[in-house]
Structure formats: C-alpha cells, structure tokens
N, C-alpha and C positions, 0 to 999 in steps of 0.2 A: 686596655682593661675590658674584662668584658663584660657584659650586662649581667643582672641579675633579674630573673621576674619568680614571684612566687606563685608555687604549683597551687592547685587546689583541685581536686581528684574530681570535686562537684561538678567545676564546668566540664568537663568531657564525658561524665556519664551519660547523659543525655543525647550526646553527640554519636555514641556508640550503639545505644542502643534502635535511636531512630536514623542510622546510617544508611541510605541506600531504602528507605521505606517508599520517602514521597517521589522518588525518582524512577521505580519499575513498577509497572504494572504487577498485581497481584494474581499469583494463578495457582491452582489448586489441580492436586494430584490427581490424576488420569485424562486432566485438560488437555485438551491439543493445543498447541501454538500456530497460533494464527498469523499469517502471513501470507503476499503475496509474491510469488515466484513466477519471473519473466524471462523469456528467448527472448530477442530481438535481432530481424537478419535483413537483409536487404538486395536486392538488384537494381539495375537502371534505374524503374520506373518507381517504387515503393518499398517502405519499409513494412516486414511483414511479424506481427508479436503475438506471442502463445503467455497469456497470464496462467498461471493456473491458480482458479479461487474454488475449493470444493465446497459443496454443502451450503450454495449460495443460490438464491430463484435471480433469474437473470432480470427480475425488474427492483432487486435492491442492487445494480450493479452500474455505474455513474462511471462514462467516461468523457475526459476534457481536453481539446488539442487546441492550442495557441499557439499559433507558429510553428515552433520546432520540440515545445515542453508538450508532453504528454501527464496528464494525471487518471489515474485507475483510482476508482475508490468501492466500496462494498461495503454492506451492512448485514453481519452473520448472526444471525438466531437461531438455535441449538435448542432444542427441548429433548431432554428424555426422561421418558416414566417407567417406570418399572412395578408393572402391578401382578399381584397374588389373587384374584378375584377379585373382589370389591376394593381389597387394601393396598394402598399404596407403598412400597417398599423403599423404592427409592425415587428422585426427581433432580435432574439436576438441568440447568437452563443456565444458557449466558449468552451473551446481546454484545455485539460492539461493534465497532466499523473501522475497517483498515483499509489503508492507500498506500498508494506507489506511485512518485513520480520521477518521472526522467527525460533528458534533453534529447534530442538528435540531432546529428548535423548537418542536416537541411530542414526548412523551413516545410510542413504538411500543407495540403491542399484536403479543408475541411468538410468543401463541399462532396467530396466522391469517394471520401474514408468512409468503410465497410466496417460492421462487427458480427460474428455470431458466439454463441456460448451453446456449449455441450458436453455435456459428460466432464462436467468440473472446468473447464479448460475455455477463455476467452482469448477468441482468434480477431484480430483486429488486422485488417488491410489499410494500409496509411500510403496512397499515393505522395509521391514527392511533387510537392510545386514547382513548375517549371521558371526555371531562373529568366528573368529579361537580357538578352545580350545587347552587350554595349552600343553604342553609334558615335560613331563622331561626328559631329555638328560642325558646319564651316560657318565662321564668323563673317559677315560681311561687311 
C-alpha cells in the first residue's frame, strides 16, 4: 500500500523562490568573474606555476606552502567612476578575495621558493625538497 502525504503548495513556495540564493555568490551585469587560473609544470629540480590574477597590486597577493599543499590567495578592489565634469555618472566598486589551492606530489622546500608578479600573471618557482635515501642499519 502506498503512502499517502498531503501537498500543500505553501511549503515549497518559498523553497523555489529562495532556491540557489544563499548558495552563489551575487554578481551583477558587466562584472567580471573573478577567478584564479593556474599552469603548473615541472623538471627534476622544481615545480614551476603561472597564476594569473589581473588587476591585483602584488602586496594584496598571499601565498602559503606546507609541505606539498600550496594556497594562492588575493584581495581584488575595482573602483570605477565615470565622471561628466563635476558630476558623477556612474561608480561601480567591488572588493573580495579569492584563492586557489592545490597539492603536489612532492613535498616543497620553503626556504628557496621564489615569487614574482607582472603584468597580471604570478610566477612562483617551488623547488622540490630533496627526499632522504634510505640506509640500512645493522642490528648488533
């Protein structure tokens, strides 16, 4: 037999209306999407990553290595005015902070990782930690 439950239209209006609100971020038409976008390549000795974060001053631009996890992080503040002589036309501004992170696999050596930032584009040199080789120990 199968169940019975009674509809009632009330509980899911709400549900439809506020669907998907408190879960994306709000963005408004002719905003760009903000995001970081990364290379990541490597030889022998180091892994070499190209972030690209534009329209960022390289001292809101925070980066973290633990081990083998890497985190990128940035704080983007955008101002535009648009003025007619004295009067302002238009203004639009927004502020936020985006990150990126990701593992490697091998463990970095933090003390001799490089970064520079230019023309939109942070370049991070991540040497590779040199691993311990094994020994075998004679028991006596």
């Amino acid at each position: 037999m199968a169940n019975i439950l009674r509809y009632n239209p009330a509980d899911t209006a709400f549900d439809d209306l506020f669907r998907g609100f408190f879960m994306r971020p709000v963005r408004f038409e002719g905003m760009q999407e903000i995001q970081i976008k990364i290379d990541v390549s490597e030889d022998d000795k180091a892994y070499t990553v190209h972030a690209e974060i534009p329209g960022v001053k390289k001292e809101d631009i925070h980066v973290t290595v633990d081990g083998s996890q890497v985190a990128i992080s940035a704080e983007v503040k955008n101002e535009k005015e648009v003025k007619e002589g004295e009067k302002v036309l238009r203004s639009e501004r927004y502020y936020g902070k985006v990150s990126r992170a990701f593992v490697l696999e091998q463990d970095v050596d933090e003390t001799s990782a490089q970064a520079k930032y230019n023309d939109g584009i942070l370049e991070l040199r991540l040497p590779k930690r040199s691993t311990a080789k094994s020994k075998n120990i004679t028991v006596l």
